[in-house]
KOLFIRO-120645 format. One record per residue (C-alpha): z, x, y; residue number from 1. Coordinates in nm, 4 decimals. Example, Ala and Ser with C-alpha at 12.3 -4.5 7.8 and 13.67 -1.06 7.14 Angstrom:
2
{z->0.7800; x->1.2300; y->-0.4500; i->1}
{z->0.7140; x->1.3670; y->-0.1060; i->2}
This chain:
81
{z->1.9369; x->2.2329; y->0.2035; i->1}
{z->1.5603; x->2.1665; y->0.2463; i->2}
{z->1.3992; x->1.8959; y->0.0881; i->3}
{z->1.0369; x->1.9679; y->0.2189; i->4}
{z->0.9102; x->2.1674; y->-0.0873; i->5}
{z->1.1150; x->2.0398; y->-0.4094; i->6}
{z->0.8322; x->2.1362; y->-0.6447; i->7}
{z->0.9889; x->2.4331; y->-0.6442; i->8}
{z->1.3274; x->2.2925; y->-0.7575; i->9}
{z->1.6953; x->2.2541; y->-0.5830; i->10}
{z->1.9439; x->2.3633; y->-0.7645; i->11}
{z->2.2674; x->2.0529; y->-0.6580; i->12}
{z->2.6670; x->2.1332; y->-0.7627; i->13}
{z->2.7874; x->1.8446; y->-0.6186; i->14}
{z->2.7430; x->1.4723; y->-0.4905; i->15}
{z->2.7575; x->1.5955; y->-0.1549; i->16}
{z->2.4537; x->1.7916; y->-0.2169; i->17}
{z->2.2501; x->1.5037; y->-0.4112; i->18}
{z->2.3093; x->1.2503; y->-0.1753; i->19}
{z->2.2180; x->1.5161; y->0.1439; i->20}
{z->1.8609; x->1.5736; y->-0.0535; i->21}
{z->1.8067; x->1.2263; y->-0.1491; i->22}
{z->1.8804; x->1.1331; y->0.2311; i->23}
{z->1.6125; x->1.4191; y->0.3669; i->24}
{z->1.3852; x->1.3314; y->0.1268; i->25}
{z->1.4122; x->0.9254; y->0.1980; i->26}
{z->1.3452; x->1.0441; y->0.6030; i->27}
{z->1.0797; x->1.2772; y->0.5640; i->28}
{z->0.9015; x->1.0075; y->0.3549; i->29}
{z->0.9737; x->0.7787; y->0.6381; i->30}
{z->1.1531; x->0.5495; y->0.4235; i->31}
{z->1.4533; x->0.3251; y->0.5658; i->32}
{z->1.7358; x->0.2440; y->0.3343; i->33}
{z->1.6725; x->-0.1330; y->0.4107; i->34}
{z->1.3462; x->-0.0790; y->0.2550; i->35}
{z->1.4541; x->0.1479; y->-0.0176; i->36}
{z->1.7344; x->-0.1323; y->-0.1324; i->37}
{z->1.4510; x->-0.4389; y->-0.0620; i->38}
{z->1.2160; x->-0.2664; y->-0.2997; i->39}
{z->1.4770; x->-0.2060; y->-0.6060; i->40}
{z->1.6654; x->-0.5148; y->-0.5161; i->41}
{z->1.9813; x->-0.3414; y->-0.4519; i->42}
{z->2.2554; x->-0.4285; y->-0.1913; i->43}
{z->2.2362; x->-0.1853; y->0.1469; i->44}
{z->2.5431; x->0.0030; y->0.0646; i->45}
{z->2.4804; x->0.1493; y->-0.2658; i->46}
{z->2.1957; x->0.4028; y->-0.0914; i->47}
{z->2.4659; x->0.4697; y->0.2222; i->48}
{z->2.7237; x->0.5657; y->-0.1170; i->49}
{z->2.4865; x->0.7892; y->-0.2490; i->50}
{z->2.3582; x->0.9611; y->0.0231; i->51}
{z->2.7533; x->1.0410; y->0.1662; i->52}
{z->2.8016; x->1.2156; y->-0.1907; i->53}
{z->3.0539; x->0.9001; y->-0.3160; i->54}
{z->3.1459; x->1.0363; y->-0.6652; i->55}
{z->3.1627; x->0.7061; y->-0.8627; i->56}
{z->2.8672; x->0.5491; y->-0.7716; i->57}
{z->2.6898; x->0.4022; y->-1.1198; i->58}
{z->2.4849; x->0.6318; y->-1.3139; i->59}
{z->2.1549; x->0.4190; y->-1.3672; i->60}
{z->2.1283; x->0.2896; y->-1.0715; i->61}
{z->2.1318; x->0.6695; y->-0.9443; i->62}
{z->1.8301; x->0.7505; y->-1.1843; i->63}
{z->1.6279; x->0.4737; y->-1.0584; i->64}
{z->1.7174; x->0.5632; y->-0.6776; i->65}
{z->1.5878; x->0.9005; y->-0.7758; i->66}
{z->1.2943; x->0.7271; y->-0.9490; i->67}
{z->1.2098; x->0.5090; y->-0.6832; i->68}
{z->1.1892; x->0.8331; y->-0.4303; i->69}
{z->0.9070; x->0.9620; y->-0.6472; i->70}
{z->1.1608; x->1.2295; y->-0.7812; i->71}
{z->1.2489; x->1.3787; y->-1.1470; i->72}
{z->1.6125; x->1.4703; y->-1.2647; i->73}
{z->1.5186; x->1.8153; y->-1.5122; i->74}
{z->1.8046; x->1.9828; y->-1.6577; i->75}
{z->1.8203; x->2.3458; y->-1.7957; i->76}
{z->2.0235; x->2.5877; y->-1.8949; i->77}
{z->2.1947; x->2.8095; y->-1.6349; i->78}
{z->2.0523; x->3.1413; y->-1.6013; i->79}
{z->2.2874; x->3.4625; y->-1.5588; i->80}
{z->2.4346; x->3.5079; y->-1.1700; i->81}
């Protein structure tokens, strides 16, 4: 999956998926997860949850990860395959 031009949109089925974008798109934006979790006040191993695709990890907290990467959640309806 490449992260490098997501204005074109990603289509994710699973955490795995999420949290392998999220982590390429924290890198390539040369952001650590030490500073990621300092700026939203989190504890370190929320981000390390995320970004290995843990399944239970707490809803808002993933919108405002996605948030604080400078990235949108859009949903749509699934077109034919």
């Amino acid at each position: 999956m490449d992260s490098t031009d997501l204005r074109a949109g990603v289509t994710i089925s699973s955490t795995e998926e999420l949290g392998q974008l999220l982590k390429q798109h924290r890198k390539s934006q040369q952001i650590t997860q030490a500073t990621l979790s300092g700026m939203a006040n989190w504890g370190g191993r929320f981000i390390g949850d995320v970004e290995n695709g843990k399944p239970t990890v707490r809803a808002q907290m993933l919108f405002d990860l996605i948030g604080w990467l400078g990235l949108e959640i859009v949903i749509r309806k699934k077109g034919p395959k």
